[in-house]
C-alpha positions in Angstrom: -52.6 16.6 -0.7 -52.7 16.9 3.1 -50.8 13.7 4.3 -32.0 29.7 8.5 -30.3 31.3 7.0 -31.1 35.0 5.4 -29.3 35.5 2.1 -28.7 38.5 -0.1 -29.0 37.1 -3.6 -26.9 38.2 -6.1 -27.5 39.0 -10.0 -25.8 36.0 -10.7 -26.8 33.6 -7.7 -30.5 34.8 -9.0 -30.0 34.2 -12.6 -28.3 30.7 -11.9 -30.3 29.7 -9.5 -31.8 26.4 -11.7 -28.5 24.5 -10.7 -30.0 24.5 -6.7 -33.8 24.4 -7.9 -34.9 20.9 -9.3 -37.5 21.2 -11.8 -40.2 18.9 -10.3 -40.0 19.4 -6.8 -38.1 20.5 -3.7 -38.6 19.2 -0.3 -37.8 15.8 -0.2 -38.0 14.6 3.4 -35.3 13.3 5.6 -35.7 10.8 7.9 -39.8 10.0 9.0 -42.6 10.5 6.8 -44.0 13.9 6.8 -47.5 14.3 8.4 -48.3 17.6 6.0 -47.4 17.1 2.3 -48.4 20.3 -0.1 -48.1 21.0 -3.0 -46.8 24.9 -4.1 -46.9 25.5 -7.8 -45.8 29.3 -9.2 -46.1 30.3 -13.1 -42.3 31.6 -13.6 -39.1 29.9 -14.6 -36.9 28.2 -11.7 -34.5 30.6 -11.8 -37.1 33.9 -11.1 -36.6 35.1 -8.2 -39.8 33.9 -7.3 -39.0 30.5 -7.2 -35.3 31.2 -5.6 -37.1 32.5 -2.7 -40.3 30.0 -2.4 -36.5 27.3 -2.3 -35.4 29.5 0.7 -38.7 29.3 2.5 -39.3 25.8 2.0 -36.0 24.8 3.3 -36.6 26.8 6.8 -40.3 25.5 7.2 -38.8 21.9 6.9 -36.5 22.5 9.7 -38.4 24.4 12.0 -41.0 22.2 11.3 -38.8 19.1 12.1 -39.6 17.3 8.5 -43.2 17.8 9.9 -44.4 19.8 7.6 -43.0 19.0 3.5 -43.6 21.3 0.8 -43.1 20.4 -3.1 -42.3 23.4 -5.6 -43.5 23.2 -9.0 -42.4 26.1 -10.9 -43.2 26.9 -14.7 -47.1 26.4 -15.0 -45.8 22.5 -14.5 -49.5 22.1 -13.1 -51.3 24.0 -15.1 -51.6 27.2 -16.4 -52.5 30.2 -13.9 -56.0 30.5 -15.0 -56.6 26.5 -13.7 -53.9 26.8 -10.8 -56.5 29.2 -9.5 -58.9 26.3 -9.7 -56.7 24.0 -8.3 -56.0 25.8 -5.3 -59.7 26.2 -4.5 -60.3 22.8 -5.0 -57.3 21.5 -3.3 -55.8 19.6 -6.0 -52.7 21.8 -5.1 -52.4 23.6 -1.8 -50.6 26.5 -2.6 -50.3 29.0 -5.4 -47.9 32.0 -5.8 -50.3 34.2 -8.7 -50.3 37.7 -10.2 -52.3 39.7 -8.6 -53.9 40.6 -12.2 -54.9 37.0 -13.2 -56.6 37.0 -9.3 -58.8 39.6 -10.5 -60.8 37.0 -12.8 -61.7 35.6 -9.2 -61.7 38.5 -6.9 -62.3 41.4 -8.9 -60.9 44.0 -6.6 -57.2 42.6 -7.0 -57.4 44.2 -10.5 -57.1 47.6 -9.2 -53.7 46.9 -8.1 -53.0 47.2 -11.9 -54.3 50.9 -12.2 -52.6 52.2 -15.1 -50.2 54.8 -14.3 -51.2 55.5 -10.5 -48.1 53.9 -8.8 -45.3 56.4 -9.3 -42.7 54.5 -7.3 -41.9 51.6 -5.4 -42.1 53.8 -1.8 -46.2 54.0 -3.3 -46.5 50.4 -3.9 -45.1 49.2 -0.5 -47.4 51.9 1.7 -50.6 51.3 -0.4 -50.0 47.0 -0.4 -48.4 46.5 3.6 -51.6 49.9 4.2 -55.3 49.9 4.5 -55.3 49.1 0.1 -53.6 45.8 0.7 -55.8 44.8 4.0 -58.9 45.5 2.2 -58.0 43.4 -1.1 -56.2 40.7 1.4 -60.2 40.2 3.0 -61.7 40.3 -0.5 -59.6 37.3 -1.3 -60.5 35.6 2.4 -64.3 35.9 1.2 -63.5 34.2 -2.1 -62.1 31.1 0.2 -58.7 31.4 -0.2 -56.1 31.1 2.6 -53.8 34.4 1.7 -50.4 35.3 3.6 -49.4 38.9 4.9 -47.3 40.2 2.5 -47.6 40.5 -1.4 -44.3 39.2 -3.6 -42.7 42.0 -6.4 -43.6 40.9 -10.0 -42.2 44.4 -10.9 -43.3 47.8 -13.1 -44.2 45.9 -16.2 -42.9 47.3 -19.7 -44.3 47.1 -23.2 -42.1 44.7 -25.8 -42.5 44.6 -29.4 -41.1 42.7 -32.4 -42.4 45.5 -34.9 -43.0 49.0 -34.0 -41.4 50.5 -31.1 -43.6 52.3 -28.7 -42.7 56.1 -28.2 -46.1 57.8 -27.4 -49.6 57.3 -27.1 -50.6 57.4 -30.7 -47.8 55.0 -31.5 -49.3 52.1 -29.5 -52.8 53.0 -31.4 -54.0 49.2 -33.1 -50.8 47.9 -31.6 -51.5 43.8 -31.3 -50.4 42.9 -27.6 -50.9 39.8 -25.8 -51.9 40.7 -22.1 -52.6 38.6 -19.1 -56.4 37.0 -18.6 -56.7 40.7 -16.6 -59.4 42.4 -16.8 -58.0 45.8 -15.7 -55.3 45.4 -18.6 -57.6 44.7 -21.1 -59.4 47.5 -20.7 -56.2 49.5 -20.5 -54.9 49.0 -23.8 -58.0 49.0 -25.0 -58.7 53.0 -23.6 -55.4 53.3 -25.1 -56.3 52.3 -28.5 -54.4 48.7 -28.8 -55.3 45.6 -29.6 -54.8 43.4 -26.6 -55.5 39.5 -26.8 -55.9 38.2 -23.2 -53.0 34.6 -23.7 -52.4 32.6 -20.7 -48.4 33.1 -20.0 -47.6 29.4 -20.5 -48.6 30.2 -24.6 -47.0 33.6 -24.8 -43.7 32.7 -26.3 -45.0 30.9 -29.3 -47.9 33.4 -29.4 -44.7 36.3 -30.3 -42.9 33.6 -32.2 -45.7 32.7 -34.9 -46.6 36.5 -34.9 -50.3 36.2 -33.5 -49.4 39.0 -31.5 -46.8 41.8 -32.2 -45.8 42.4 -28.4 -46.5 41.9 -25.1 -45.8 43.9 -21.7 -44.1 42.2 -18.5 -42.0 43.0 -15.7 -38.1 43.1 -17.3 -37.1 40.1 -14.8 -40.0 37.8 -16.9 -38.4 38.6 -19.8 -35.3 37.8 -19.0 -35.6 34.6 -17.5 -38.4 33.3 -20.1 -36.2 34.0 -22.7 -38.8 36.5 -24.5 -36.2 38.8 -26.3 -35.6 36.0 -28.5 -38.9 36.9 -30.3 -38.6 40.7 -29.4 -36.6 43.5 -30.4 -37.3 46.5 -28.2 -38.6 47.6 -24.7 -40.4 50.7 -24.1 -40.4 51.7 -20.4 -43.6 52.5 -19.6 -43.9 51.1 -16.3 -47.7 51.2 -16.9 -48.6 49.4 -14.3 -47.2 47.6 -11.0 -48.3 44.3 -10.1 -47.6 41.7 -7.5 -47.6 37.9 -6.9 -50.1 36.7 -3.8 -49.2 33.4 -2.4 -52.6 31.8 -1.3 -53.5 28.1 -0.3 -56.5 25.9 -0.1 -58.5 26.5 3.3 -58.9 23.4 4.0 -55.0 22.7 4.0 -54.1 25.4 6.0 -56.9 25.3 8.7 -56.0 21.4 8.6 -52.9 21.9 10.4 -52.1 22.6 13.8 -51.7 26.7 14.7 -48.2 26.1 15.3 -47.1 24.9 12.1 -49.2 27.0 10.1 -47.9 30.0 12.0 -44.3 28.9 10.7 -45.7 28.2 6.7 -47.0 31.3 6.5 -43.9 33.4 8.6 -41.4 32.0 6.4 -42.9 32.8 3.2 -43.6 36.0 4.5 -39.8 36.5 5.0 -39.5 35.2 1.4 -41.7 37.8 0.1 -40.0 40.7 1.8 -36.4 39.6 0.3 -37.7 38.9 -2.9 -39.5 41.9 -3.3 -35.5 43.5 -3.2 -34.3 41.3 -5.6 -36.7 42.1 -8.6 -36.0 45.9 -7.7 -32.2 44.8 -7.4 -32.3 42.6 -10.5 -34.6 45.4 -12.6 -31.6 47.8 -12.2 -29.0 45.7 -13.8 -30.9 43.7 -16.5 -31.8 46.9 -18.9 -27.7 46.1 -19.9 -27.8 42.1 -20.1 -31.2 42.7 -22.0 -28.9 45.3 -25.1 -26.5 42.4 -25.1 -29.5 40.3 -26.6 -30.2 42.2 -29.2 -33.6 44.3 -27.2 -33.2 48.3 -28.0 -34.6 50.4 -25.1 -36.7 53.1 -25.3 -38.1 55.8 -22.7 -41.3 57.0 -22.8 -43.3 60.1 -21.1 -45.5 58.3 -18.6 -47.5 61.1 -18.0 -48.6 61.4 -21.6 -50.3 58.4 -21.5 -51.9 58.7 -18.2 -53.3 62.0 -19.4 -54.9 59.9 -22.7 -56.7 57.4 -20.2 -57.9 60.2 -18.0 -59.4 61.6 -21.4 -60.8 58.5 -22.3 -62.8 58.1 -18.8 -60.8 55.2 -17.7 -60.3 56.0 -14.7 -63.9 57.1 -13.8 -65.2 53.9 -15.5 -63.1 51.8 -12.9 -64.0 53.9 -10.1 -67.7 53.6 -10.7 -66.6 49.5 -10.7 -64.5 49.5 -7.7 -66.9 51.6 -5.4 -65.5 54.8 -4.2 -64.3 53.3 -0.3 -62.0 51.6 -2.2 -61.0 54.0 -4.9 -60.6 56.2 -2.0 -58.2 53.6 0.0 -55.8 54.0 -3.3 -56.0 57.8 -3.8 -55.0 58.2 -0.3 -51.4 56.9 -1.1 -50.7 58.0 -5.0 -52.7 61.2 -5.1 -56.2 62.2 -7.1 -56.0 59.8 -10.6 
């Protein structure tokens, strides 16, 4: 409803982070009423860096802004789960929305390809294809769905496979494997060129989905796991790193265009400067959580990337999404990881 400090976050300032981040809301305003009042509502626990960051950037936009300008985080899927947040945010029941970019891809199809299996090799590929020509061309497809969308893409991270039965070593060991996946699209179709079975769960359902066994597994970025708690009804992590993804932050067009330049200029700056500091932190917090994740119980097991990316080649996934996606855009990815 329309009505500074930089910090380098530790392992533990990330992971504790609930004690500073109120469940309902952040933002209360000081002193006169507010004349802009949003709503921002994200799909992870408080304490993902996510939501650690969206705190930061909230806190600067309410000073620059004077109290102008008040902003009211909702972590958690507390409004919804992603699938009607992206509803919300067109309709303007909420004003802004940090989202996977795979989940997007039900709205705007090109942010599936984002998810590619296999075709980021590193996080040096990610940055130049997403702050490069790739990320301004999906950044205009999700303009023309009428979405207000920010400069710069958050990290949800390489995403791994989990399982509470078989552990995943090689292609032909994830063959009928029973794995929830987001409502994607592009991940559907990957596991299904791989030979799984994936069920498309919203995330809000996938912890009892793994706990009453209607799926054996599920994949995610290792900070998700952690901070969802989803080795309690796991056992082991296979490093697949199958696919990148990222979290856009967009907002209701109406909201932003609403306010004066000036203080949208400063909503969208700060969480821009979020997004580039959190986008550290999952790399950060990916490096040291393979160790708090044994402690739990989760056995770890590397795989040989390149075995599964020659399967999908074989099974004419890739030249089934590049007949989808159009060559120009095909094209705009190539140009950054190489011929897929």
């Amino acid at each position: 409803m329309i009505n500074n400090q930089t910090s380098t976050l530790s392992r533990r300032g990330l992971l504790s982070g609930i004690a500073a981040l109120p469940l309902v809301s952040i933002g209360a305003s000081r002193g006169r009423a507010a004349e802009f009042v949003l709503k921002y509502a994200t799909g992870q626990d408080p304490t993902h860096p996510v939501n650690v960051r969206a705190a930061e950037a909230i806190a600067r936009i309410r000073e620059a802004t004077s109290g102008r300008v008040e902003i009211n985080l909702f972590p958690a899927n507390q409004l919804g789960s992603d699938t009607d947040l992206i509803s919300q945010a067109r309709s303007g029941g909420i004003e802004i929305l940090n989202i996977s970019s795979s989940v997007l891809a039900t709205l705007v199809p090109s942010c599936g390809m984002l998810n590619t299996g296999f075709a980021f090799p590193d996080y040096d590929h990610v940055w130049k294809a997403m702050d490069g020509a790739f990320g301004d061309h999906v950044r205009a497809q999700i303009a023309k769905s009428g979405l207000f969308v920010t400069e710069k893409i958050w990290n949800n991270g390489f995403r791994q496979v989990s399982s509470s039965t078989r552990r995943i070593t090689n292609p032909e060991s994830i063959k009928g494997f029973k794995i929830r996946v987001p409502v994607a699209p592009m991940l559907t179709s990957l596991f299904q060129s791989l030979g799984a079975s994936p069920t498309p769960i919203n995330f809000n359902e996938v912890y009892s989905a793994l706990q009453t066994k209607i799926v054996e597994g599920q994949e995610n970025a290792l900070p998700l796991i952690y901070t969802t708690k989803l080795y309690e009804v796991q056992n082991s992590i296979s490093m697949t790193d199958h696919v990148w993804d990222g979290f856009w932050v967009v907002g209701n067009r109406r909201a932003f265009s609403g306010m004066p330049v000036d203080l949208r200029d400063i909503v969208v700056n700060e969480i821009n400067k979020s997004a580039i500091e959190q986008r550290q932190d999952v790399v950060k917090l990916s490096d040291t959580l393979r160790g708090d994740l044994q402690s739990k119980g989760i056995t770890f097991v590397d795989v040989d990337r390149a075995a599964f990316r020659d399967n999908l080649r074989r099974s004419g996934f890739y030249k089934n999404w590049q007949a989808k996606f159009g060559d120009e855009l095909w094209n705009k990815l190539q140009d950054v990881v190489g011929p897929l």
